[in-house]
C-alpha positions, 0 to 999 in steps of 0.5 A: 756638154757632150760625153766621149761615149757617146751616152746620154746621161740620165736625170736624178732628181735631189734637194737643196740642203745649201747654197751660198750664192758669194761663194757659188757652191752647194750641197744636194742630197741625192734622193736615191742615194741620200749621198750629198753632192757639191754643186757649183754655179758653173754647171747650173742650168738656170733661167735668168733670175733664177737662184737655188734655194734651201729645199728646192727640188732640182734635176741634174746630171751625175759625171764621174770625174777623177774619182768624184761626182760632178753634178751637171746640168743642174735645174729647179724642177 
């Protein structure tokens, strides 16, 4: 995905807190913040077979987006 700024966004790192695969939306807890961020299937950036879990540990990317949060780039760590 590419940013109109031309900035690079930087990594966070969070755990799973759910995930329902039927449905393609979950929550992370955010370890800097403690905030928990939906997440959904679209912006996962998993290798194939690869689905998230209660408690992984994941890495992504935060986009503001009309005032919320997109979490991008999501990956198991």
């Amino acid at each position: 995905m590419e940013f109109p700024s031309g900035e690079e966004l930087k990594m966070s790192k969070g755990k799973v807190k759910e995930y329902d695969l039927n449905r393609g939306c979950g929550i992370i807890i955010d370890f800097d913040t403690g905030q928990n961020l939906t997440v959904y299937a679209n912006y996962l950036d998993l290798k194939d077979g690869e689905t998230l879990k209660v408690g992984q540990e994941v890495e992504y990317k935060k986009e503001n987006n009309r005032h919320r949060q997109w979490l991008i780039d999501v990956r198991i760590v």
